[in-house]
The first five atom37 places (N, CA, C, CB, O) and aatype in JSON, in Angstrom:
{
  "aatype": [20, 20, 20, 20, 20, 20, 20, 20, 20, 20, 20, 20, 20, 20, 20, 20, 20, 20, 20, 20, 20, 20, 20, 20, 20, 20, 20, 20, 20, 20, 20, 20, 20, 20, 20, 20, 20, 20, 20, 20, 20, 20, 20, 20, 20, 20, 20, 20, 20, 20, 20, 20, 20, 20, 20, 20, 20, 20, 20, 20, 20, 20, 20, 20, 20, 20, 20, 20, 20, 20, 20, 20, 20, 20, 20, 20, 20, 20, 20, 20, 20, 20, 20, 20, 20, 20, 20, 20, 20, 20, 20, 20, 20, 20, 20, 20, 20, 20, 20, 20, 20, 20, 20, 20, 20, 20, 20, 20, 20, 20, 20, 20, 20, 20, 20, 20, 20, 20, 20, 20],
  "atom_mask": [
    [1, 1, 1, 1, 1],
    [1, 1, 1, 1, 1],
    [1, 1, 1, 1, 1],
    [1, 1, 1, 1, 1],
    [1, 1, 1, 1, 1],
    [1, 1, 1, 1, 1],
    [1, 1, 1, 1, 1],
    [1, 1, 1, 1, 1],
    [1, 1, 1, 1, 1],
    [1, 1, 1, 1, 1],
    [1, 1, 1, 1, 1],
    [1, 1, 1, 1, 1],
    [1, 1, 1, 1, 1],
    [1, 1, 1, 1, 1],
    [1, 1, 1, 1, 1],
    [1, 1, 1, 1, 1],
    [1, 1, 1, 1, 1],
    [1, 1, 1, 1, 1],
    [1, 1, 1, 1, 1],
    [1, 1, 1, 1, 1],
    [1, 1, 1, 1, 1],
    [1, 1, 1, 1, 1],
    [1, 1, 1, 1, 1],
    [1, 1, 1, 1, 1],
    [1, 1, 1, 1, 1],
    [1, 1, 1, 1, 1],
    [1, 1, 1, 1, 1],
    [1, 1, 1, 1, 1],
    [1, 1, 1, 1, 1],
    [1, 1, 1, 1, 1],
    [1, 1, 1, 1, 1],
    [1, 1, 1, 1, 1],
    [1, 1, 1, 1, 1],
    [1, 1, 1, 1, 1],
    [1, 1, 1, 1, 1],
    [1, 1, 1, 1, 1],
    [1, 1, 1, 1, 1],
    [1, 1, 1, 1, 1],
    [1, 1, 1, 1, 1],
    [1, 1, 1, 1, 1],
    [1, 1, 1, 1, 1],
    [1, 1, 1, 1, 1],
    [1, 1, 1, 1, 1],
    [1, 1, 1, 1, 1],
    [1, 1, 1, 1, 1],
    [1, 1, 1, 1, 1],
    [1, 1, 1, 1, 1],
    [1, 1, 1, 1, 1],
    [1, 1, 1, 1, 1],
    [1, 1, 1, 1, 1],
    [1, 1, 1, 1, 1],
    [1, 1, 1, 1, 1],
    [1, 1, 1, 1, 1],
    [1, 1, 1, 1, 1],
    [1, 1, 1, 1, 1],
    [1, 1, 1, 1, 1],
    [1, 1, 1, 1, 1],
    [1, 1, 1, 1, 1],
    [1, 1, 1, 1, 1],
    [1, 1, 1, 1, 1],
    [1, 1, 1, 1, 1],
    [1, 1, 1, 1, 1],
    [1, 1, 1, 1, 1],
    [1, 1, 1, 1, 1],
    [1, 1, 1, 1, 1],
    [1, 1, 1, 1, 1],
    [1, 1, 1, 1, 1],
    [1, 1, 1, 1, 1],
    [1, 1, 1, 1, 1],
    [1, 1, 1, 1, 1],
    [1, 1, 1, 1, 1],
    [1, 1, 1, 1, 1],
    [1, 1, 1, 1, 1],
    [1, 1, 1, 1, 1],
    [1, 1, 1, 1, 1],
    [1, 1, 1, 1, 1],
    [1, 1, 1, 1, 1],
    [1, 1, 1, 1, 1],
    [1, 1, 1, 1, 1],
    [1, 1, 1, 1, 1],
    [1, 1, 1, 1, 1],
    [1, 1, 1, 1, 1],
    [1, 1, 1, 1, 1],
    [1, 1, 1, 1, 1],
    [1, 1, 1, 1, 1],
    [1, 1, 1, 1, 1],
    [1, 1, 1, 1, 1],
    [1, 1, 1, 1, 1],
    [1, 1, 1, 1, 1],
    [1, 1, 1, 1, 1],
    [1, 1, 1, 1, 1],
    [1, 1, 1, 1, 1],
    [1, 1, 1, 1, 1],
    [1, 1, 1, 1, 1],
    [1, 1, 1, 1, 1],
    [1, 1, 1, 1, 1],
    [1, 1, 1, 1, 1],
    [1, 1, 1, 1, 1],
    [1, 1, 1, 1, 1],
    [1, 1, 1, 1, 1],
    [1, 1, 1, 1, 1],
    [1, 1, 1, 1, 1],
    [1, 1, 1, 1, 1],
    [1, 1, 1, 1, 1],
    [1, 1, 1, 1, 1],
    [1, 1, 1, 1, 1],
    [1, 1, 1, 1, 1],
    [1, 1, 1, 1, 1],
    [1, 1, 1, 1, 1],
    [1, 1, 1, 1, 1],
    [1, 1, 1, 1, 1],
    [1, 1, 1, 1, 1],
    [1, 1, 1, 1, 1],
    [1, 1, 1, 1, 1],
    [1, 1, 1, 1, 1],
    [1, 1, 1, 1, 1],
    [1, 1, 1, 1, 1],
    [1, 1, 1, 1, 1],
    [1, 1, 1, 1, 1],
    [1, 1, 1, 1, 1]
  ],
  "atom_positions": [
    [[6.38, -25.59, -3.42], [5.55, -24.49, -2.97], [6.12, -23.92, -1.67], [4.08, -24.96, -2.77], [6.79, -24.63, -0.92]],
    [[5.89, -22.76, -1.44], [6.62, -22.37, -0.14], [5.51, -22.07, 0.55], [7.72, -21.18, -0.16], [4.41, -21.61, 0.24]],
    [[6.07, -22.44, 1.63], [5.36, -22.4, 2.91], [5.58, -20.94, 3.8], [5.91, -23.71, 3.77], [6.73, -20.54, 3.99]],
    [[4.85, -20.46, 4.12], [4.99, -19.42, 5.48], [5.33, -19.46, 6.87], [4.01, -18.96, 5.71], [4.5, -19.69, 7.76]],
    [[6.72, -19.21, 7.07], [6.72, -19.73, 8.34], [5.85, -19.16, 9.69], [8.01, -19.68, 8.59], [5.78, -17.93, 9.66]],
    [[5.4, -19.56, 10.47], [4.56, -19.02, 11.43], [5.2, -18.9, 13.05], [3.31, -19.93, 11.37], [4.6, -18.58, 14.07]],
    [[6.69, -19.29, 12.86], [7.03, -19.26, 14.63], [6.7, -18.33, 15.49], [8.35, -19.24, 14.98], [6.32, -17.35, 14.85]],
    [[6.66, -18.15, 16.59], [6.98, -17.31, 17.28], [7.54, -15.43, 16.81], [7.84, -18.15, 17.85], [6.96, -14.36, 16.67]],
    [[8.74, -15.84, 16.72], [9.48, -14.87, 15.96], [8.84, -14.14, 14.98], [10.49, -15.42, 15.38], [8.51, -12.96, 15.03]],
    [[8.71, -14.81, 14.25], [8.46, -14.47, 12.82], [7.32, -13.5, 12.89], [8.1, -15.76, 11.9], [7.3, -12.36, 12.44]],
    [[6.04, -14.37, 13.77], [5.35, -13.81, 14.25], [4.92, -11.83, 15.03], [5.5, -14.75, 14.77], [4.03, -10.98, 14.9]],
    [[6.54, -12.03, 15.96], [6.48, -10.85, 16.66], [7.1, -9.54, 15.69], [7.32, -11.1, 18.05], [6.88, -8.33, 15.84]],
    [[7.86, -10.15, 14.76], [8.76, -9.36, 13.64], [7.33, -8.6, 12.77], [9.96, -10.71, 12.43], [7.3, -7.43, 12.4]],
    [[6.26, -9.59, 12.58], [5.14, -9.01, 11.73], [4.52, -8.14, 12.35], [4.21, -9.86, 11.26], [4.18, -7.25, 11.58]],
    [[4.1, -7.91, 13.68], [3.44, -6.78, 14.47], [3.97, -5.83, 14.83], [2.99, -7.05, 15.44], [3.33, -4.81, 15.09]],
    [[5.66, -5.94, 14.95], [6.47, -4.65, 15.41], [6.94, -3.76, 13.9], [8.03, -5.24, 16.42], [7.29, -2.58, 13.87]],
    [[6.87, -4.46, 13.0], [6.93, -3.89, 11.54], [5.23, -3.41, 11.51], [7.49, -5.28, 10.14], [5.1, -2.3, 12.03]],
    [[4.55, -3.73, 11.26], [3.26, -3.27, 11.19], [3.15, -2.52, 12.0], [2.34, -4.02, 11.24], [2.22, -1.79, 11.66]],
    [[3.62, -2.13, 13.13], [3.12, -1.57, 14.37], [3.8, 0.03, 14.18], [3.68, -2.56, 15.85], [3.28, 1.13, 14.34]],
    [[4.98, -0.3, 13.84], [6.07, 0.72, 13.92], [6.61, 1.43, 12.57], [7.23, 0.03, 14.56], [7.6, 2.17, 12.57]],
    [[5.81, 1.11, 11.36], [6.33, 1.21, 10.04], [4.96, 2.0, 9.54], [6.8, -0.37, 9.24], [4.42, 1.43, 8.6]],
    [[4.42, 2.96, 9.9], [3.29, 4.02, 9.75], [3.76, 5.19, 9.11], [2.69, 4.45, 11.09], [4.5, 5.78, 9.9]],
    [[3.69, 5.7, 8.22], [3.81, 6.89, 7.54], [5.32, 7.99, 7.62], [2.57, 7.57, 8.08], [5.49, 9.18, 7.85]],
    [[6.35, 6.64, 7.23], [7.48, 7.04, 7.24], [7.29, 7.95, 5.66], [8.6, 5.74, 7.47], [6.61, 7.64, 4.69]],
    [[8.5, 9.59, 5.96], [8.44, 10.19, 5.27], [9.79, 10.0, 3.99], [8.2, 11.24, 6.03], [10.98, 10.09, 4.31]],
    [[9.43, 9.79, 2.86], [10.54, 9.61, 1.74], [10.46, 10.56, 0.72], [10.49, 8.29, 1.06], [9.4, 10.68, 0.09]],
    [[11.83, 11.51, 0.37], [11.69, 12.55, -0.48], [12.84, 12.25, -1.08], [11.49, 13.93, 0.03], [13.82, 12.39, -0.34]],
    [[13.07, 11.86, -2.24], [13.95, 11.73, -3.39], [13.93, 12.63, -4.39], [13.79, 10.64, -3.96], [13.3, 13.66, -4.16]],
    [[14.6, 12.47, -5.73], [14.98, 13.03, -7.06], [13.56, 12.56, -7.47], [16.47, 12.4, -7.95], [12.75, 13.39, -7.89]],
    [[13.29, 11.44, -7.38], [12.4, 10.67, -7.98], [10.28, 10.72, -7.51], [13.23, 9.24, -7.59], [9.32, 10.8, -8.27]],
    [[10.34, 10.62, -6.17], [9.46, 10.32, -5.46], [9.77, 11.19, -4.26], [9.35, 8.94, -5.32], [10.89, 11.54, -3.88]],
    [[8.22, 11.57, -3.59], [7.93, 12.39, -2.32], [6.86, 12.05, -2.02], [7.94, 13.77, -2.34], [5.89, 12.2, -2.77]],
    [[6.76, 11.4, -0.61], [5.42, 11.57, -0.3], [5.76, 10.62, 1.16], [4.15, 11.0, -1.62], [6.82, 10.98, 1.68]],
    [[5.13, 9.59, 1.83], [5.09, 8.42, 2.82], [4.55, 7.51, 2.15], [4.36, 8.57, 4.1], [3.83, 7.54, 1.15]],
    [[5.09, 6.42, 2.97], [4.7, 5.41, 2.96], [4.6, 4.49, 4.15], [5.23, 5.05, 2.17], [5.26, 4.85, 5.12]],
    [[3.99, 3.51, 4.24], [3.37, 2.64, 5.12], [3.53, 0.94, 4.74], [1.87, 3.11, 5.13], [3.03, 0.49, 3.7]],
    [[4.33, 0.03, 5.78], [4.72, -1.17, 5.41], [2.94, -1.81, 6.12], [6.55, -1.72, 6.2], [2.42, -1.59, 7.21]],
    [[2.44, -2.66, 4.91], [0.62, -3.19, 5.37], [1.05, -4.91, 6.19], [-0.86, -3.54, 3.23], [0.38, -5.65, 6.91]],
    [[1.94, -4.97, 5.84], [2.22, -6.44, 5.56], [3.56, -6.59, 5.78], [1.87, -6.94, 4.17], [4.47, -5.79, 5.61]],
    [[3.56, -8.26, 6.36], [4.92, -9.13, 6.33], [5.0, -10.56, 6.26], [5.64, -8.9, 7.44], [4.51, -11.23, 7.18]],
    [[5.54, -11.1, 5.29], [5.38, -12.48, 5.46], [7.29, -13.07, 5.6], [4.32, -13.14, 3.89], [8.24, -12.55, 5.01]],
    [[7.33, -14.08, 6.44], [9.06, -14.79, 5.86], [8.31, -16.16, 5.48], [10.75, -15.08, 7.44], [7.19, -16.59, 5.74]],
    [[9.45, -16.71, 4.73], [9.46, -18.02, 4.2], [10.85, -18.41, 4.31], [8.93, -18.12, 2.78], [11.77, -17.63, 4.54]],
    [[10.97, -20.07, 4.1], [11.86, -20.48, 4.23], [13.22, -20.02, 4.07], [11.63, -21.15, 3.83], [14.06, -20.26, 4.93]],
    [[13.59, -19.1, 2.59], [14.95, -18.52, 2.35], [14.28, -17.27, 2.18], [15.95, -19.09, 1.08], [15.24, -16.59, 2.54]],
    [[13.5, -16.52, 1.96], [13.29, -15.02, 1.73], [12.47, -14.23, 2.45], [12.88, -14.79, 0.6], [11.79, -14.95, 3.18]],
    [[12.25, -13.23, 2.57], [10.86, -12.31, 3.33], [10.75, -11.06, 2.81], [10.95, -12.0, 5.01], [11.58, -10.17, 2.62]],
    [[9.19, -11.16, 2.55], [8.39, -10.03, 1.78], [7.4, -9.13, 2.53], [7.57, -10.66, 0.72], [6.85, -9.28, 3.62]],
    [[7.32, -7.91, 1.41], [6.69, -6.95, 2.63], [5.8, -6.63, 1.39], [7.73, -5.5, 3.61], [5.94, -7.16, 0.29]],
    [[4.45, -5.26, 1.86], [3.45, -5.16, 1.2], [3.26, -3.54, 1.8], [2.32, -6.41, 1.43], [3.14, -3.26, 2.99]],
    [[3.27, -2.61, 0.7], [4.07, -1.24, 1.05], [2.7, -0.58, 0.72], [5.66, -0.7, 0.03], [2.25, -1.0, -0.34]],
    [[1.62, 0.67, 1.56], [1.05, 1.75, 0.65], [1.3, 3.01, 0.54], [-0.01, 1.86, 0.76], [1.43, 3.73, 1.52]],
    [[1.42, 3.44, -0.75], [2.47, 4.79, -0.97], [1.12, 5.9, -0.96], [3.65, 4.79, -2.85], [-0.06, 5.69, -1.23]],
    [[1.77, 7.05, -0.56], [0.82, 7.87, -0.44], [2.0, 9.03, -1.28], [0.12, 8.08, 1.27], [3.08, 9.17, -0.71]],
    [[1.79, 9.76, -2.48], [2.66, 10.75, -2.62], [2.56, 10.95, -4.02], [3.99, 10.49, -2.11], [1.61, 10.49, -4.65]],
    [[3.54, 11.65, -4.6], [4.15, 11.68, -6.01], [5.46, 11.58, -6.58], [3.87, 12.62, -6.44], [6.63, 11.7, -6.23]],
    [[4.84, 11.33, -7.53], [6.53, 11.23, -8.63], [6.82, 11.83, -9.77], [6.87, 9.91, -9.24], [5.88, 12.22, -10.46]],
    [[7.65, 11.95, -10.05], [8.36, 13.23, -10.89], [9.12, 12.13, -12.1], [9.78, 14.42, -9.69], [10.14, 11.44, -12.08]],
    [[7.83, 12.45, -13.29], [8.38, 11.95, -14.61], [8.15, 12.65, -15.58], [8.0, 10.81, -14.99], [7.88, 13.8, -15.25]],
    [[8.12, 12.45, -16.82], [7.92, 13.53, -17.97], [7.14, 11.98, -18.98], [9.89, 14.57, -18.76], [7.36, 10.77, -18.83]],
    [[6.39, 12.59, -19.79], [5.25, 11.83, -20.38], [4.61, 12.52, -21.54], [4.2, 11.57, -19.35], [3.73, 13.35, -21.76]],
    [[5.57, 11.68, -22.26], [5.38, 12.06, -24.0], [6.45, 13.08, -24.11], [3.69, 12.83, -24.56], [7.64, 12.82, -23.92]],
    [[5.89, 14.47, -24.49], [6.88, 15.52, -25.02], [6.85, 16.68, -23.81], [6.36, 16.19, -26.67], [7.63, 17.63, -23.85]],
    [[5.79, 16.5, -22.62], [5.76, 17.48, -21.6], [6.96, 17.55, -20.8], [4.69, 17.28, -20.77], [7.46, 16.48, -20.46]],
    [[7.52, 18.66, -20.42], [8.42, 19.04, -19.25], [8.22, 18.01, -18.2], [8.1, 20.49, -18.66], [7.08, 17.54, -18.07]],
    [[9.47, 17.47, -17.18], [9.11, 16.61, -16.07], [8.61, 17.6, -15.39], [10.15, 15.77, -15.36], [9.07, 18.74, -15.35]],
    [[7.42, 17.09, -14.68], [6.68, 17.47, -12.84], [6.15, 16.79, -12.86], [5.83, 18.63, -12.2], [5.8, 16.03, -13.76]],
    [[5.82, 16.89, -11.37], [5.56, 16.14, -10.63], [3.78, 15.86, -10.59], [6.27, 16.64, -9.5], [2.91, 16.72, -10.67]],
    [[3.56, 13.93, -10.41], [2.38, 13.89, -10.58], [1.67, 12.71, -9.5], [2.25, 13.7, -12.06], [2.38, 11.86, -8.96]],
    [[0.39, 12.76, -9.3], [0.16, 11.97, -7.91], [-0.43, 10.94, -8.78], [-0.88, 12.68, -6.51], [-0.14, 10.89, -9.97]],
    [[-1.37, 10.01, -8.15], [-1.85, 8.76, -8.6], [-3.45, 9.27, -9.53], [-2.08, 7.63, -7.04], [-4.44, 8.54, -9.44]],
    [[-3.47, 10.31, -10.22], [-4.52, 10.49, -10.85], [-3.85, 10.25, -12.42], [-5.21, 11.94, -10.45], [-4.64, 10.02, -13.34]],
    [[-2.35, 10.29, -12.71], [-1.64, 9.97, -13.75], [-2.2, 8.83, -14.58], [-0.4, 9.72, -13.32], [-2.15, 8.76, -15.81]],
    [[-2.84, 7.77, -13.63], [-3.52, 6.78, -14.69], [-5.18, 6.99, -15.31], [-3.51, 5.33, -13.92], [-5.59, 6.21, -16.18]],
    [[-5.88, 7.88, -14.88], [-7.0, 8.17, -14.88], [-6.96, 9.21, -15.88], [-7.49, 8.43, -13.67], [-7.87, 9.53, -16.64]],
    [[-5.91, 9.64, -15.8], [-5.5, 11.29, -17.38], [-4.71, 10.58, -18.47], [-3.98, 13.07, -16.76], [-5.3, 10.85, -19.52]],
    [[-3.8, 9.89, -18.69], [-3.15, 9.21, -19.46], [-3.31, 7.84, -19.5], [-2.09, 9.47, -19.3], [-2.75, 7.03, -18.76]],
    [[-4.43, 7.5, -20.72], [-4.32, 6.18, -21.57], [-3.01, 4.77, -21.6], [-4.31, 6.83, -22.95], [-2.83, 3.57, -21.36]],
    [[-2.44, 5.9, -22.03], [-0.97, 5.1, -22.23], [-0.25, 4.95, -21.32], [-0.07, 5.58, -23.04], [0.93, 4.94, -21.66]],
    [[-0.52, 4.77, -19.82], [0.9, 4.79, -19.49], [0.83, 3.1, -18.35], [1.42, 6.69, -18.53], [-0.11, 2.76, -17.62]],
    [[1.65, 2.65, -18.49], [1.81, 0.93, -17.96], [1.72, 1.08, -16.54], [3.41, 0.02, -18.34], [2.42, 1.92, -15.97]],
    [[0.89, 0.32, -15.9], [0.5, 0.49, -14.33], [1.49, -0.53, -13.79], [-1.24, 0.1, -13.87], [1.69, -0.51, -12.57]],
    [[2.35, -1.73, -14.81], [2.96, -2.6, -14.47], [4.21, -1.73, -14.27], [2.9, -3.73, -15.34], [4.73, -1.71, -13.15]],
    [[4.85, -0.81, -15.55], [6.0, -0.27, -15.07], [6.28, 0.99, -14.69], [6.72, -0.48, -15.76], [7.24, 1.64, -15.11]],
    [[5.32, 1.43, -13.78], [4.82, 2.38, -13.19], [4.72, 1.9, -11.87], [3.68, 2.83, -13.77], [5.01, 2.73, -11.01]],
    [[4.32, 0.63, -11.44], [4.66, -0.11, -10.23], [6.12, -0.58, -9.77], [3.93, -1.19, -10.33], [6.53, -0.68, -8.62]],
    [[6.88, -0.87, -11.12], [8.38, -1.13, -10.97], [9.18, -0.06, -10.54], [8.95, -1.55, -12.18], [10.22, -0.18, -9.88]],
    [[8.32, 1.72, -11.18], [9.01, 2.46, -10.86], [9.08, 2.59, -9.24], [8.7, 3.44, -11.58], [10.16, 2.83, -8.7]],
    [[8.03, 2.44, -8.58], [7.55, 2.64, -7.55], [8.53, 1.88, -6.21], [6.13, 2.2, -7.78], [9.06, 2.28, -5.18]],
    [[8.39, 0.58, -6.91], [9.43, -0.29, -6.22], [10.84, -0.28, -6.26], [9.24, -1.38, -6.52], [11.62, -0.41, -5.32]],
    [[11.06, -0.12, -7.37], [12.74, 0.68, -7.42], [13.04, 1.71, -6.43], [13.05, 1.57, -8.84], [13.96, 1.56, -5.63]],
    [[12.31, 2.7, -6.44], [12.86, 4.1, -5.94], [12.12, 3.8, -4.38], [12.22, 5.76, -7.0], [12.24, 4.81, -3.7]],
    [[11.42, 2.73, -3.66], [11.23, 2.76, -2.27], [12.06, 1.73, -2.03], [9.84, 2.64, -1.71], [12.1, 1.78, -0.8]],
    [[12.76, 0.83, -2.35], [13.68, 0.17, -2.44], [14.28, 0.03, -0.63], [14.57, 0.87, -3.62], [13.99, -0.6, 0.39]],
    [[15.15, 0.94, -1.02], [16.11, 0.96, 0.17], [15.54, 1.63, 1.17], [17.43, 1.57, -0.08], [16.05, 1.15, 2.19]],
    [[14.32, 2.94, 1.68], [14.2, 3.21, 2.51], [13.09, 1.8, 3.07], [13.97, 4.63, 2.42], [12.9, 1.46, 4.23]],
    [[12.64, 1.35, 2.14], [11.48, 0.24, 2.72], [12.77, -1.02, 3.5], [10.2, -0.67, 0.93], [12.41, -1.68, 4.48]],
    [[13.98, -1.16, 3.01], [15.14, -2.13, 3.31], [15.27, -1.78, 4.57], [16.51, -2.03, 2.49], [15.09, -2.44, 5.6]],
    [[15.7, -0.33, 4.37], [15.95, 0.31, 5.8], [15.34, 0.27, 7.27], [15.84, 1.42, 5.59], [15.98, 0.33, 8.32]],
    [[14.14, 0.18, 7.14], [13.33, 0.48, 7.7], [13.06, -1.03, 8.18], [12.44, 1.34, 7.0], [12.82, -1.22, 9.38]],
    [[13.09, -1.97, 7.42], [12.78, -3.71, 7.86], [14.11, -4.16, 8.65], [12.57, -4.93, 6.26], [14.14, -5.1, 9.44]],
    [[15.19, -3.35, 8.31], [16.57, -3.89, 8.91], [16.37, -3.32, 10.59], [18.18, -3.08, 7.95], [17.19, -3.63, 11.46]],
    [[15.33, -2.59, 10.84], [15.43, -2.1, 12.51], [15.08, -3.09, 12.95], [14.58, -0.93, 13.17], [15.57, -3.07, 14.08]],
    [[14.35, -4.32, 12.81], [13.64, -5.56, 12.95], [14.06, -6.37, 12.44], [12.57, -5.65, 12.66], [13.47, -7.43, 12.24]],
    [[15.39, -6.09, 12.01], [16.09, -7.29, 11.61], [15.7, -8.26, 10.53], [16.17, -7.98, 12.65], [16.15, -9.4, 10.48]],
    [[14.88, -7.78, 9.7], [14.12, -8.31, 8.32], [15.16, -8.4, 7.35], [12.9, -7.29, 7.71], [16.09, -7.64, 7.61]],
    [[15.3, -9.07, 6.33], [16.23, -8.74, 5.43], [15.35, -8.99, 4.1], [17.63, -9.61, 5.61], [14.66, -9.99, 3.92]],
    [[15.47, -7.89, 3.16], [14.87, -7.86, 1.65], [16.45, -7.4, 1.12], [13.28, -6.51, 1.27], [17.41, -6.74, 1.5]],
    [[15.99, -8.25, -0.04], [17.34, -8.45, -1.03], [17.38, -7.85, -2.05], [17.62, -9.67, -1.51], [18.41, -7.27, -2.4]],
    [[16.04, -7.84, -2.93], [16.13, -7.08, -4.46], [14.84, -6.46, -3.8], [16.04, -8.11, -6.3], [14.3, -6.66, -2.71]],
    [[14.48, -5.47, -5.03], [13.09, -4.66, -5.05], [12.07, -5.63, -5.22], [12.95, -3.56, -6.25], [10.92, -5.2, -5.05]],
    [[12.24, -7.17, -5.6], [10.73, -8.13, -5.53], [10.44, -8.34, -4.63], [10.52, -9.34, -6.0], [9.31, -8.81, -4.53]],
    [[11.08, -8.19, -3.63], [10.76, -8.55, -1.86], [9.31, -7.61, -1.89], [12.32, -7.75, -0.35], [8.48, -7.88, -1.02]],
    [[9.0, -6.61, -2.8], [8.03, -5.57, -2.32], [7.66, -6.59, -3.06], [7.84, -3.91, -2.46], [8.27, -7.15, -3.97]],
    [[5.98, -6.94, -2.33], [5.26, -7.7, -3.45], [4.01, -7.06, -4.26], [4.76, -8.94, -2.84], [3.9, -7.09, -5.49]],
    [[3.09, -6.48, -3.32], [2.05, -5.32, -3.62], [2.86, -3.91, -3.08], [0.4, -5.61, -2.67], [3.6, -3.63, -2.14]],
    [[2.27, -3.2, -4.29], [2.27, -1.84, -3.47], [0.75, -1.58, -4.13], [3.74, -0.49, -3.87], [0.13, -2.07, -5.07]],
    [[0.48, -0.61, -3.18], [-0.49, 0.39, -3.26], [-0.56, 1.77, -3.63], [-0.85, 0.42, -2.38], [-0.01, 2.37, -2.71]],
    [[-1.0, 2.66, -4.59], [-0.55, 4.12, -4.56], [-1.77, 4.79, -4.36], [0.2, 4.65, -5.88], [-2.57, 4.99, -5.27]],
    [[-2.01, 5.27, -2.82], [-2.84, 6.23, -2.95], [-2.99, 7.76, -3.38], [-3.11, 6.14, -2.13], [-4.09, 8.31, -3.34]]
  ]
}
C-alpha cells in the first residue's frame, strides 16, 4: 500500500502548487478553456495531482460536423463514455498540467499522474 509522504517539503510543494496553479489558460486543437490544479499528493516513487477544467472541447459525435462542446455534452448525448471522455481530458491537459508542476519541481510522468479531474 502506499503511503503519503508528509515531510516538510512535500508539504510546502502542496500549498505553492495550490496556491499558484489558479486558472491557468489552455487553448489547443483539441481543448480551450482553464484549468485549476485542486490537489497534490507525492508518494514514495510517484506524485499526483487533481485538476478542475473549466472549458470546451472540440469533437464530432456520431455523423455531426466537429464543434465545439462544453460539459452539457453528457446531459444531451446518451451515448457518450464519461470514462473516455475523461481520458480525453487527461491526454490533452497532459503537458500543460506537467508544465506547470515542473515550476515546483513536481514531476508527473504519464497522463495517470492526473487522478480526478473535474469538468465544469
Amino acid at each position: 500500500m502506499l503511503q503519503m509522504q508528509r515531510s516538510e517539503q512535500a508539504l510546502e510543494k502542496r500549498y505553492f502548487i495550490k496556491k499558484f496553479s489558479t486558472g491557468i489558460k489552455v487553448d489547443t486543437q483539441k481543448i480551450r478553456g482553464h484549468f485549476t490544479i485542486t490537489s497534490y499528493r507525492k508518494y514514495s516513487y510517484k506524485e499526483e495531482v487533481d485538476v478542475v477544467f473549466k472549458g470546451e472541447i472540440f469533437c464530432k459525435i456520431g455523423r455531426t460536423p466537429a464543434q465545439w462542446y462544453g460539459n452539457e455534452i453528457i446531459g444531451i448525448y446518451k451515448n457518450i463514455s464519461k470514462v473516455k471522455l475523461n481520458r480525453l481530458l487527461r491526454k490533452s491537459l497532459f503537458e500543460d498540467v506537467r508544465r506547470r508542476c515542473r515550476l515546483f519541481s513536481a514531476d508527473l510522468w504519464t497522463y495517470h499522474d492526473i487522478k480526478k479531474i473535474k469538468w465544469n
